[in-house]
C-alpha positions as CSV (number, residue, x, y, z in Angstrom):
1,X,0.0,0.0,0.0
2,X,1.0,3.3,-1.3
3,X,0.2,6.0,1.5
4,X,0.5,9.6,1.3
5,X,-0.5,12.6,3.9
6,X,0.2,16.1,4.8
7,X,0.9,18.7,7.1
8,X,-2.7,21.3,7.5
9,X,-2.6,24.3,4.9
10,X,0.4,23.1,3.6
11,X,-1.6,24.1,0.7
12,X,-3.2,26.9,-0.1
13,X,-6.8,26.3,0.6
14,X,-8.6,27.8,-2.6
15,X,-6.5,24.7,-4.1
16,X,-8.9,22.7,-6.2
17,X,-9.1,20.4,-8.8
18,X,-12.0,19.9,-11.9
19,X,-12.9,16.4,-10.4
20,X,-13.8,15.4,-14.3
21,X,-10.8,16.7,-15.8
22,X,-8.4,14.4,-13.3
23,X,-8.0,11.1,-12.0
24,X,-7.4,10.2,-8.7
25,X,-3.6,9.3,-9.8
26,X,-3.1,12.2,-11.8
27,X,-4.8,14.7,-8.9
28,X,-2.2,13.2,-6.8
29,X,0.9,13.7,-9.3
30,X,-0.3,17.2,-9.2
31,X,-0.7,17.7,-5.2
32,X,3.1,15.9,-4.8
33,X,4.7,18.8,-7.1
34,X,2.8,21.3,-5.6
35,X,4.0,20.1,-2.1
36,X,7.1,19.9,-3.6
37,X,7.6,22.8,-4.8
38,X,5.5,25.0,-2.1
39,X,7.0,28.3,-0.5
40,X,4.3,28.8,1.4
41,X,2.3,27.0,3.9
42,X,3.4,25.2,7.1
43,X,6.7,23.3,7.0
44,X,6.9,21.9,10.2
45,X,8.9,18.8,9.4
46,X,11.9,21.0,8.2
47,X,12.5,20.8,12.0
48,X,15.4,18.2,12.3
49,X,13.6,17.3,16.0
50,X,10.0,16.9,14.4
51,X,11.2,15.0,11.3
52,X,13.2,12.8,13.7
53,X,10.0,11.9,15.6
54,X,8.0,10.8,12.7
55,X,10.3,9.1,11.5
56,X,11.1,7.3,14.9
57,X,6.7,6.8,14.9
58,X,6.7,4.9,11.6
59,X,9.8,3.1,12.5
60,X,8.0,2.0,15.9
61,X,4.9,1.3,14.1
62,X,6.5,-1.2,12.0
63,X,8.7,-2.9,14.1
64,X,7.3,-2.6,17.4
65,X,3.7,-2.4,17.2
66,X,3.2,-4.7,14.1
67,X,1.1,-2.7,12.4
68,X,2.7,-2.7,9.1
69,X,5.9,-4.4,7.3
70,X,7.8,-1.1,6.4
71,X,9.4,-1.1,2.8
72,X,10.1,2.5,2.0
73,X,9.2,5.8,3.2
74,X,10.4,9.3,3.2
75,X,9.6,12.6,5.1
76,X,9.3,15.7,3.6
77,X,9.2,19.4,4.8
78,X,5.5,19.4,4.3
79,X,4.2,15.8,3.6
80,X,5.1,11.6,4.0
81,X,5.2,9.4,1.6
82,X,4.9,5.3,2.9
83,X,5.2,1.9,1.4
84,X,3.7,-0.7,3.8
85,X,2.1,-4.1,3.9
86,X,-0.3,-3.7,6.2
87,X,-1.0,-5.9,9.4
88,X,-4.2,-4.0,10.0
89,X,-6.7,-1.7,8.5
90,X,-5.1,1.0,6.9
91,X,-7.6,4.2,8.9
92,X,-5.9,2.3,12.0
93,X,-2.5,2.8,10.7
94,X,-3.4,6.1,9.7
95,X,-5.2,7.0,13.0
96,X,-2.3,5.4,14.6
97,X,0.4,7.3,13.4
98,X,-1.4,11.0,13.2
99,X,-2.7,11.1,16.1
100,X,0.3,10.2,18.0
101,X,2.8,12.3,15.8
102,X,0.7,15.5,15.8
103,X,0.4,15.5,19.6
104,X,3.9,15.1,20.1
105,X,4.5,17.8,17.2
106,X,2.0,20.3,18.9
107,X,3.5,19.5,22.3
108,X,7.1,20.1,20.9
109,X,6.1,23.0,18.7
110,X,4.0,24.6,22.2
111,X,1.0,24.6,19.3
112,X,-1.5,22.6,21.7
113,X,-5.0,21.7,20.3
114,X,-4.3,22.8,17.1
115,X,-4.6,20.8,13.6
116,X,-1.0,19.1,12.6
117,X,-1.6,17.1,9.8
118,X,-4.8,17.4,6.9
119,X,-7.7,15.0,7.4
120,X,-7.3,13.4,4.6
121,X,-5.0,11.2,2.8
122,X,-4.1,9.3,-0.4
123,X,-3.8,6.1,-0.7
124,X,-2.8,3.4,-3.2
125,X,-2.8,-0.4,-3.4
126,X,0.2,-2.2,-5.1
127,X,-1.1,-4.1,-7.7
128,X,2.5,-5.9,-8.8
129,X,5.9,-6.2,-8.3
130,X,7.0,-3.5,-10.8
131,X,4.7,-1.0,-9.5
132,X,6.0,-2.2,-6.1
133,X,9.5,-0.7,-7.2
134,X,8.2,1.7,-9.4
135,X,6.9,3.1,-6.0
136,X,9.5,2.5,-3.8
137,X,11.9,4.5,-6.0
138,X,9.4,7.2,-6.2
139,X,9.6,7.5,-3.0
140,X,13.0,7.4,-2.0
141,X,13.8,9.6,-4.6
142,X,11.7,12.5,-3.7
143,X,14.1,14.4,-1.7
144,X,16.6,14.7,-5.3
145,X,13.1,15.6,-7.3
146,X,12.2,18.1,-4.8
147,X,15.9,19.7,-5.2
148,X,16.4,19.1,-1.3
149,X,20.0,16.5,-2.3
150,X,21.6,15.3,-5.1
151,X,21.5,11.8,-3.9
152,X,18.8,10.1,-2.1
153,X,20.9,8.7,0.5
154,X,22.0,12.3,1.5
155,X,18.8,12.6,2.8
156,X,18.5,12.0,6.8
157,X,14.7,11.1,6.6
158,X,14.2,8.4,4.1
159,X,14.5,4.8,3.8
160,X,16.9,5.1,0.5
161,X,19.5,6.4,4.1
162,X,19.2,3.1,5.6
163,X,20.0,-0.8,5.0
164,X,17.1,-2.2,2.1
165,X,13.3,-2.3,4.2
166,X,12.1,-4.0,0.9
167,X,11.7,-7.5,0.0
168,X,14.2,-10.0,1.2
169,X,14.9,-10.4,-2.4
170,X,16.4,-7.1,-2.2
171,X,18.7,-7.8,0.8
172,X,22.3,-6.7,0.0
173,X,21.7,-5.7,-3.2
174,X,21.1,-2.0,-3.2
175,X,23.7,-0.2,-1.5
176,X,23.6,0.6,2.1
177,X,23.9,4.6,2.5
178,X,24.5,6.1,6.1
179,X,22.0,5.5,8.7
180,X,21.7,9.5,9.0
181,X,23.5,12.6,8.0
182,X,25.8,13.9,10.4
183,X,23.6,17.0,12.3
184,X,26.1,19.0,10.5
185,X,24.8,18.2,7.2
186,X,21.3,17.8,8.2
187,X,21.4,20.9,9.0
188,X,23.2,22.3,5.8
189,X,20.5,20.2,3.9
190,X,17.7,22.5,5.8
191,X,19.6,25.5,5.4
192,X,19.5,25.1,1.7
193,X,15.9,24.6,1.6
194,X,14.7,27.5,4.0
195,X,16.8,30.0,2.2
């Protein structure tokens, strides 16, 4: 499963999209760039400390709660992209992980009782194994797309920095990048983005 959310008015909200002229796919392909590409809106997971946490949620998730095997992911300054096999029902992963990170974000950012992440998000099942890596790449190459690195293992919040969470198939094959950035570079990498 193919799961995407974001952070509240990360967007602007007169944002919309002719419902006939777009499919769910390519309204999503449109949304991603925008994030991408945003200057505006909230960017909350450019914090090194907030990005750290969500990432440390989804990790836990995975490995600790069982909700979901965890084969790719990535956080951005303004959205997360997952790739999951889910244990449970996705809204319970999705409940799950929300809820828990936009406390501790609120809590963290002394923003108490106010929206963290949008209500919705976008989801997509995995019909085979080249969508699979189709996806997976997507992902872990967002970071270079979005101009944040020029390598996707430079990047301190995405799987393509850690040892293969994909198939066992794909154990020691892809190169293993640093488990993190140095805070040194992280915070070069953020400097670069916020201007």
């Amino acid at each position: 499963m193919f799961v995407t959310w974001r952070l509240h008015d990360s967007l602007p909200p007169n944002r919309c999209f002719p419902a006939a002229a777009l499919s769910s796919g390519q309204a999503f392909a449109v949304m991603d760039r925008l994030l991408d590409a945003a200057t505006s809106g909230c960017f909350y997971l450019r914090q090194l400390n907030i990005a750290d946490m969500v990432v440390e949620a989804i990790r836990y998730n995975a490995k600790t709660l069982g909700q979901y095997e965890l084969h790719a992911f990535v956080v951005m300054p303004n959205h997360v992209h997952l790739l999951v096999t889910p244990a449970i029902e996705l809204p319970k992963i999705m409940k799950s992980l929300k809820s828990i990170t936009a406390r501790r974000a609120n809590a963290m950012l002394s923003l108490t009782g106010n929206r963290f992440w949008q209500e919705e998000s976008y989801d997509h099942l995995v019909r085979d194994r080249k969508e699979f890596e189709n996806i997976r790449k997507y992902i872990e190459e967002n970071p270079v797309r979005a101009g944040l690195v020029k390598d996707s293992c430079e990047y301190r919040w995405t799987s393509a920095a850690e040892a293969t969470w994909g198939s066992p198939a794909d154990q020691g094959v892809r190169p293993r990048g640093p488990p993190h950035l140095s805070l040194s570079s992280s915070v070069k990498v953020y400097k670069a983005v916020i201007g």
